[in-house]
Every structure is written in C-alpha cells, then in structure tokens.
C-alpha positions in Angstrom: 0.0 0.0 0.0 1.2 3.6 -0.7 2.5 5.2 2.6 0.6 8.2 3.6 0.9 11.6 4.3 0.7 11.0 7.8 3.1 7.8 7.6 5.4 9.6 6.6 5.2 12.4 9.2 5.3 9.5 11.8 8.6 8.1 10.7 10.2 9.7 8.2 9.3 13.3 7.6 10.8 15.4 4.7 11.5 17.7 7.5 11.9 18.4 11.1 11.7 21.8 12.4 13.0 23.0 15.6 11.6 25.5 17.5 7.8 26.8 17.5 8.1 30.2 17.1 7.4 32.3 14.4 9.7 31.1 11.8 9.5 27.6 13.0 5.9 27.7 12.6 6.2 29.8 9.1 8.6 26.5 7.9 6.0 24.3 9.3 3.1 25.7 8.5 4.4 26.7 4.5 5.8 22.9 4.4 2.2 20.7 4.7 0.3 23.6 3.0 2.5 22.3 -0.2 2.3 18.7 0.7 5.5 18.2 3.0 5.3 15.8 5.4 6.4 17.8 8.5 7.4 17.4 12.8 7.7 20.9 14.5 9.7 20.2 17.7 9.8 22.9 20.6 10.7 22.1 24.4 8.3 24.5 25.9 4.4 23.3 26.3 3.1 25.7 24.4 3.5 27.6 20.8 5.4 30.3 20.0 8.2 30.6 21.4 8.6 34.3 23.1 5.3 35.7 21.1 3.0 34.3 23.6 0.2 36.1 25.6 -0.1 36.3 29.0 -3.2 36.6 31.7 -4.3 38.1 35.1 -7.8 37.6 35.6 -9.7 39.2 32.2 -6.2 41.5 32.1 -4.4 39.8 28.7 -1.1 40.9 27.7 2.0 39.8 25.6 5.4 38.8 26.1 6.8 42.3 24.7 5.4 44.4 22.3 5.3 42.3 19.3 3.9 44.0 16.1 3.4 42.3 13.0 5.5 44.6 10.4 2.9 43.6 7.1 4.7 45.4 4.1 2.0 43.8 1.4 -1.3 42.7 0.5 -0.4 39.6 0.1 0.6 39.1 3.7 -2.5 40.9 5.2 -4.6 38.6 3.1 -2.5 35.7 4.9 -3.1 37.1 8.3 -7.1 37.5 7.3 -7.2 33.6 6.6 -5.8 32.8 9.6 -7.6 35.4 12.2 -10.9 36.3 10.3 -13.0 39.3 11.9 -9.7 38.3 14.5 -7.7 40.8 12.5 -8.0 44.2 14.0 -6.4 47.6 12.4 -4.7 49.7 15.2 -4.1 52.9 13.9 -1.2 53.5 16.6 2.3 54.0 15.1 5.1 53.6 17.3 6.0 57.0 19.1 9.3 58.1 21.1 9.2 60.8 23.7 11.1 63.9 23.8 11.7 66.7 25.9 8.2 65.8 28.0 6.0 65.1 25.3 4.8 62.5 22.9 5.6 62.5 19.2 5.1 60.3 16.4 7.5 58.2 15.2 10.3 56.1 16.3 13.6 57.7 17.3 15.0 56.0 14.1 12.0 58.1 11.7 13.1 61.4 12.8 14.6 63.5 10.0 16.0 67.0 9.3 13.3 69.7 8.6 11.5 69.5 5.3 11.9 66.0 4.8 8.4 63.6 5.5 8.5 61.6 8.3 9.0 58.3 8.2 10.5 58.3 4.8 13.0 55.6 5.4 16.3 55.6 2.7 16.2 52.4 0.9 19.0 52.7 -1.4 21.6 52.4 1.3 24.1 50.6 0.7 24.7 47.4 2.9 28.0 48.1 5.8 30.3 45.7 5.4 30.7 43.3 8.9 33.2 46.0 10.6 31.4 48.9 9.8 29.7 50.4 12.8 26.3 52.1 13.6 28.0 55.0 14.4 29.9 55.6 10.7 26.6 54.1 8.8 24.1 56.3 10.3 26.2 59.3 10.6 26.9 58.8 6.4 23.0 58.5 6.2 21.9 61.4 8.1 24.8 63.5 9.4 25.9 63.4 13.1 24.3 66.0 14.9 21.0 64.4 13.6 22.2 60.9 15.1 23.2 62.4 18.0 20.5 64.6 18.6 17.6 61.8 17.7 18.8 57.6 17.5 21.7 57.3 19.5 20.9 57.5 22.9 17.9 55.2 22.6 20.1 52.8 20.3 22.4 52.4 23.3 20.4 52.5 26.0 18.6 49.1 24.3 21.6 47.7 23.6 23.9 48.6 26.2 27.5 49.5 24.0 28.5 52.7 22.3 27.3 53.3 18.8 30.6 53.2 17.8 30.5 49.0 19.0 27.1 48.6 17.5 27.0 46.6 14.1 26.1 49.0 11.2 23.2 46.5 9.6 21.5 46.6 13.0 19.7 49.9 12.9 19.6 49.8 9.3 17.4 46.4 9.6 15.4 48.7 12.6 14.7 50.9 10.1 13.2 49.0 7.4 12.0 46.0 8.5 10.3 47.1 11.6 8.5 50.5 10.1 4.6 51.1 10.9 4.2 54.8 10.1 0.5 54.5 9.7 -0.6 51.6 12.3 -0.5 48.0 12.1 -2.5 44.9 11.6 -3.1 43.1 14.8 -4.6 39.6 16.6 -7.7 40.8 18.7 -6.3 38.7 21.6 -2.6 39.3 21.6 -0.4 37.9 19.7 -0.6 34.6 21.3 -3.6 34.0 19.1 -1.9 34.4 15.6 0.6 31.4 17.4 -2.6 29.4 18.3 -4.3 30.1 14.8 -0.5 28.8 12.9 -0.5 25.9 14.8 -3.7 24.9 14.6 -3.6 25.2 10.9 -0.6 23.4 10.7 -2.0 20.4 12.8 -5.1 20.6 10.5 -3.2 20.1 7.4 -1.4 16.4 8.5 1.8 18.2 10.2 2.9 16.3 13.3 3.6 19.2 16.5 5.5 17.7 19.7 5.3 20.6 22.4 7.1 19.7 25.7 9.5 18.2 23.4 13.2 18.7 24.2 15.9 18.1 20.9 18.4 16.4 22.7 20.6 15.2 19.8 21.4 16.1 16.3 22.9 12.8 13.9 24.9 14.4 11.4 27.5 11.7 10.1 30.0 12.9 7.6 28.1 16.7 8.2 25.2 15.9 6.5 21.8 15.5 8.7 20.8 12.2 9.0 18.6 12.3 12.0 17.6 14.0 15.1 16.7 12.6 19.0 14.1 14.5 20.9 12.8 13.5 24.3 9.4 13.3 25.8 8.4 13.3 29.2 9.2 9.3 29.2 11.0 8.5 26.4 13.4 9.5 23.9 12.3 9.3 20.0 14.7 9.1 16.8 13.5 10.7 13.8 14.9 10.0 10.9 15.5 12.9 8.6 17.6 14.6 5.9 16.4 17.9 6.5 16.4 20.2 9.5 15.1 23.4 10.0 16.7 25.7 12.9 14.6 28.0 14.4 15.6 27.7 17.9 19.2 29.4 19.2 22.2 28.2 17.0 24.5 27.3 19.6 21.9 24.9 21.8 21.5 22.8 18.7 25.4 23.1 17.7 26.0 22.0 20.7 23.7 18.7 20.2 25.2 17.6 17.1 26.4 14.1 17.4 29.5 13.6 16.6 30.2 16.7 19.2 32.1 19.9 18.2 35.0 20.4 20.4 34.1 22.7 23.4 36.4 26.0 21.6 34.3 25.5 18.6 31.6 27.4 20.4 33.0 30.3 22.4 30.6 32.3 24.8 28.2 34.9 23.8 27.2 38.0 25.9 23.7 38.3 26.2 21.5 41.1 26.6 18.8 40.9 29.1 15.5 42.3 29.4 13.1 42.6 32.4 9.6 43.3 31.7 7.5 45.3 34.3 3.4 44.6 33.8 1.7 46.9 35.6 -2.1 46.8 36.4 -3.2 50.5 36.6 -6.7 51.3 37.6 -7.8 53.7 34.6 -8.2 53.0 30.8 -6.9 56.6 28.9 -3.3 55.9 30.6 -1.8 57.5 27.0 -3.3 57.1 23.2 -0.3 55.4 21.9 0.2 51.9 21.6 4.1 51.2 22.0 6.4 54.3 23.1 10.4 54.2 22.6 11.8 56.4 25.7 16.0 57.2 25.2 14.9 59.1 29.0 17.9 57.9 31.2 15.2 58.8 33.6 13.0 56.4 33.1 14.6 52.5 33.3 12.2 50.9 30.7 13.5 51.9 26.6 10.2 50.5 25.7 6.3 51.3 27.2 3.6 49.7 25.8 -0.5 50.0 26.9 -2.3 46.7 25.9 -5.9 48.5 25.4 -4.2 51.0 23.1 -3.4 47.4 20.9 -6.6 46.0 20.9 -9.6 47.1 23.8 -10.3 43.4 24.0 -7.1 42.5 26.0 -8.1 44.8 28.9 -11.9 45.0 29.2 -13.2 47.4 31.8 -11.6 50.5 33.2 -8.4 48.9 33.7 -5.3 48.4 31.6 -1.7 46.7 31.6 1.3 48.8 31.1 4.3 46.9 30.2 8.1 48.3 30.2 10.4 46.8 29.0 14.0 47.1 30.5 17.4 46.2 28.9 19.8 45.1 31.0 22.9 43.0 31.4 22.0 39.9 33.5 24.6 40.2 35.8 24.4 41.5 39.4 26.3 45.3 39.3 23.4 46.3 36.4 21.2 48.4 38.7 18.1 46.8 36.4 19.1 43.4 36.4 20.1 42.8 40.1 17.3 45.6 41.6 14.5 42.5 43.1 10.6 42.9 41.4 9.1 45.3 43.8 12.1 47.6 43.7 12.5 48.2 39.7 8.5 47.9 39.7 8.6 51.4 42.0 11.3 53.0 39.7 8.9 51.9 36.9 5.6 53.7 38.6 8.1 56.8 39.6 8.7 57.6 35.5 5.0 57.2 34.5 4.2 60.1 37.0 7.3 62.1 36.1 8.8 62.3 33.8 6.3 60.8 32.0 3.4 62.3 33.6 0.9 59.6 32.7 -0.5 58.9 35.8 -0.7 61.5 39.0 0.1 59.4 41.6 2.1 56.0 42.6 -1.0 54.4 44.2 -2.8 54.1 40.6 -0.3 51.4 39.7 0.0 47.5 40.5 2.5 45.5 39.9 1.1 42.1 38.5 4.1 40.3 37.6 7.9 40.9 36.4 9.2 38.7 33.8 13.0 38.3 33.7 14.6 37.2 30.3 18.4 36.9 30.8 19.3 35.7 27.0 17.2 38.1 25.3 19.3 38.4 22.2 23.1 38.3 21.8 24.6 41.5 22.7 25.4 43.2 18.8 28.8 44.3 19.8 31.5 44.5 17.2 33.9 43.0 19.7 32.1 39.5 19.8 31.2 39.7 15.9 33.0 36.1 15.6 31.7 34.4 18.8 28.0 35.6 17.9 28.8 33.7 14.7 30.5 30.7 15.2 27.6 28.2 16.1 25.3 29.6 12.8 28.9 29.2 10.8 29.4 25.8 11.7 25.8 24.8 11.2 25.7 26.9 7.9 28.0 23.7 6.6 26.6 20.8 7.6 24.1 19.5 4.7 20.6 19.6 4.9 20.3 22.0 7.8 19.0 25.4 7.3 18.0 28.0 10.2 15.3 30.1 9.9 16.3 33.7 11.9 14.4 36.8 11.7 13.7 39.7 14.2 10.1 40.8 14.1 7.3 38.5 13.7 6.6 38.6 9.9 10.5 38.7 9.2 10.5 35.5 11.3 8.0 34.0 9.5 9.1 34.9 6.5 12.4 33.3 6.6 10.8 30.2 8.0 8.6 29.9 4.6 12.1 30.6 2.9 13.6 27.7 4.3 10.6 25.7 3.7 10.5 26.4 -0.2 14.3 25.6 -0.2 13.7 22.1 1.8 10.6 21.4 -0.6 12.8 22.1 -3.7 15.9 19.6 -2.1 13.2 16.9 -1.4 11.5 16.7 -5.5 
C-alpha cells in the first residue's frame, strides 16, 4: 500500500523543524500547505516561542510588544485567513518621547526639517561586517541628527556605544520594523496568531511535539541524517535529511552528534530584558500603543499600553502597562540585580514624572515581572566572531537550514524561505 501523508510524518518526515516560534511555525506551517510531510519540535508546552500572551484575571497581555510589520497585500490577506474578523487595524504608530511630550515616530524616523517623516532611505548601501552604527548612520543622516535623535535610545537598548554597535543593525530597525500608519493586529494578543499557525498546521497532516526537548542532532560525515528529541518518558529518533533551525544556533550546535570540540563554540554575551506589567486602575493611561523612551530617567526603553493594541485585552476601566527594561544579567546592572518590587517602584516613579501619565504611585500595581536573561546576543562588534561561530558551523553541515528573523513577519518569513528551499531539495 502507498505510505501516507501521515506515515510519513510519523517516521520519516521530509522535514523536522526546531523551535515553535514564528519562523519555526512559518517553515511548518508553509511545508504541509505544499504537501510536506512535516514534525515541528519545541521544548516549551506551548506555541510560539517568546510571542506568547499572558493573563491576570480578564487583564491579557503579551510577552513584549510584538507588532506584526505587514509590508504587502499579500501578507494581510495571509493574516485575514488565519484570524478572520480576529484581524483588527490599530491605527497607533510607534511614538518616542522627547523633551516631555509624545511625538510620532520612532527615534530612528526622525529627520531633518522639510523631509516627510517616516521616509526611510532604501538605497543604502549594505555596511560591510566592521562597519559600525556609528559611521553608517552618521553617512546616512549626518551626526548632529544621530546624535541629537537615534543614539541614545540605540544604546540605551543595547547597552554599547554606537561606535561598538554593528552598522546593519539599525539599518534592519529601520526597514524592517516601520509602521508609520498603524498595524495589523490579533484581537487577543499575539498569542492567538501562534494558536491560529498551529492549529492550521496540525489541521493540514503536520505532526507538533510541544514539551518536546531536541536532545541530539545525527549528522555523520556533516550531512543530517537524524535527530533525537525527548518526551516526558521517552526519547524518539527521527529520521530525517532535513532540519530546520529556528531555535538558538548554539543549543542545537552544541547537540550535534559527533560533538564539536568545546572551543568550537566560544561564549556569547547576552542582553537581558526585564519586563515590568503593571495593572493601573484607569483605561486613557496614553493614546499610543508602544512608546520608545532614550529618558535615562526612566529605566524601561520601551512602554507599551495593551488596550491601546486591541480594547479586548483589557476590558473594563483597567489596563496593563508593560516596560520593558534592557539590562545585562549580571548582578552590578542596577536593572538586572534591583529585586521585582524595587525596579516595579522606579517603573511607577517615570510614568508620573517624567512621563506624567499617571498622577500618583498608588494608581499602579504591579502584576508580575518577567526576567529574560538571554534576550538576544549583545550586537557588539567585539564578539562579531563568537556571535557567529555556532550559525557558521551549522551553515556547513548538509541539509540543515535556520530560519532567523527579528520581528514577527520577518520571522515567519524566513521560516517559509527555508521551507520552499527544503521542498525544492526533497523533488
């Protein structure tokens, strides 16, 4: 008898993807849409990775402000199939604060006088791998306008001079993650676009193992040949030729069987991020959705008010303000090693001044801080090599792609890129 779809996702699948995320569930998702036989693998019990939404009560709110950067038709139509009448228009562009007020824009769409906001250069040229944020921005726009608008915010998120900072980092800021007119987004959080991915994907035949740890990675003479992932009682071989990476390059390179010698992988500084929820007992906190603050003042780089993304996460009078603070996870960062309560008080402190959004401390509660001590790798010219050495050495081994984006729709994007190239291997 011929060996069916779901057969062959049982024991042999043309792929295995790691990671559920968004570009692990773009790969999975684009792979059985176009007949792929697919297993989407991801340790943690739920979807998503770190776009998941959270709850307090009838309070919803995400892990980070998470905006899906559509750039087409195309894509919107994509999000409509998947969310229906779920799909809400929040006509909220990102805003940054300056000298005590509100304006819109990010700190990266600022520009000299008489030129339109927003209007982001495209024809720059891609920096070479030494060039830093510093010279590429200061070519673009000239440096008192750097100085005077992106840099302080650029190092307060990522914690090095701009003269450390890799040139294509802001440059990818600017034109990937641009929303000057609003955004399409999930009426739930974006949680639910997750949810709605993998329950299409499940729906079309794909096989999803959440709760799932990869433990080992087969890849005889550097091709794949197989992978090992391990359930709550037992450990599973899969036999594939084709992987798909969307989880962090150096936990898989450092599964691959036969083992990498230990200076093969040096270690990468990471950047850090606490995010402060607070519950605050009013719903017209601010009109903006997500606000970038380069304030020194004001420990969070990053301030978003769920109702201002859709009214549905916060019904009532109430909403959830989240801040996100960068930080180094180590204990002399005064963000990382202050405990919940205390970095929570700094964080009520700057909405009443200098932010002036609400008049008084007591109009704030502190619902929960979430800690994330490997945010991102810290983009640093000085670790440029160590940052890449696990994707280098898994860039060689046959059969294995990874899947890496930023944003949400750049993630998912490059997870249906790596799916077409894995289809077009397998025919």
């Amino acid at each position: 008898m011929p060996r069916t779809l779901a057969d062959r996702t049982a024991d042999s699948p043309d792929f295995v993807v790691v990671g559920a995320g968004p570009a692990g569930l773009g790969a999975a998702l684009h792979g059985v849409r176009n007949g792929a036989a697919v297993t989407l693998v991801d340790q943690s019990p739920i979807v998503g990775g770190l776009c998941v939404t959270r709850r307090s009560g009838a309070l919803r709110y995400d892990l980070g402000g998470h905006i899906p950067f559509v750039g087409d038709a195309a894509r919107a139509s994509w999000l409509s199939d998947l969310l229906g009448e779920d799909l809400i228009w929040v006509p909220r562009p990102v805003a940054s604060f300056r000298d005590g007020r509100i304006r819109p824009g990010r700190y990266l769409d600022q520009r000299a006088s008489g030129t339109p906001l927003g209007l982001v250069p495209r024809t720059l040229p891609d920096p070479g791998p030494e060039e830093s944020a510093r010279t590429v921005l200061d070519a673009a726009f000239g440096p008192d306008l750097v100085d005077a608008e992106m840099r302080r915010y650029l190092e307060k998120i990522d914690g090095v001079p701009l003269v450390r900072i890799p040139g294509s980092r802001p440059l990818r800021l600017m034109l990937d993650q641009a929303a000057p007119d609003g955004f399409w987004f999930p009426r739930l959080g974006i949680g639910q676009l997750m949810d709605a991915m993998s329950r299409a994907f499940v729906a079309d035949g794909g096989r999803l193992l959440t709760g799932t740890a990869l433990t080992a990675v087969a890849v005889p003479g550097g091709a794949v040949a197989g992978v090992t992932v391990r359930h709550t009682d037992r450990d599973e071989r899969i036999a594939t030729r084709r992987l798909i990476v969307s989880a962090p390059p150096g936990a898989v390179a450092r599964r691959l069987v036969p083992a990498l010698p230990p200076s093969a992988l040096p270690a990468v500084r990471m950047r850090a991020v606490a995010i402060v929820y607070l519950e605050v007992a009013r719903p017209d906190v601010t009109d903006q959705a997500w606000v970038q603050v380069d304030d020194t003042r004001v420990p969070a780089a990053r301030i978003f008010d769920a109702r201002n993304w859709s009214a549905d996460l916060c019904p009532g009078d109430r909403t959830v303000v989240g801040l996100e603070c960068y930080c180094m996870p180590t204990a002399d960062d005064p963000v990382w090693s202050a405990d919940d309560r205390t970095l929570a008080a700094r964080c009520v402190a700057a909405l009443t001044d200098p932010l002036g959004w609400i008049t008084a401390p007591q109009h704030a509660r502190l619902i929960e801080v979430v800690r994330l001590p490997a945010g991102y790798p810290l983009p640093d010219l000085d670790q440029t090599d160590a940052v890449n050495a696990a994707p280098n050495l898994l860039a060689q081994l046959a059969g294995l792609q990874m899947a890496r984006g930023s944003a949400v729709i750049d993630a998912i994007r490059a997870g249906e890129h790596c799916a077409a190239t894995a289809l077009s291997a397998a025919r």
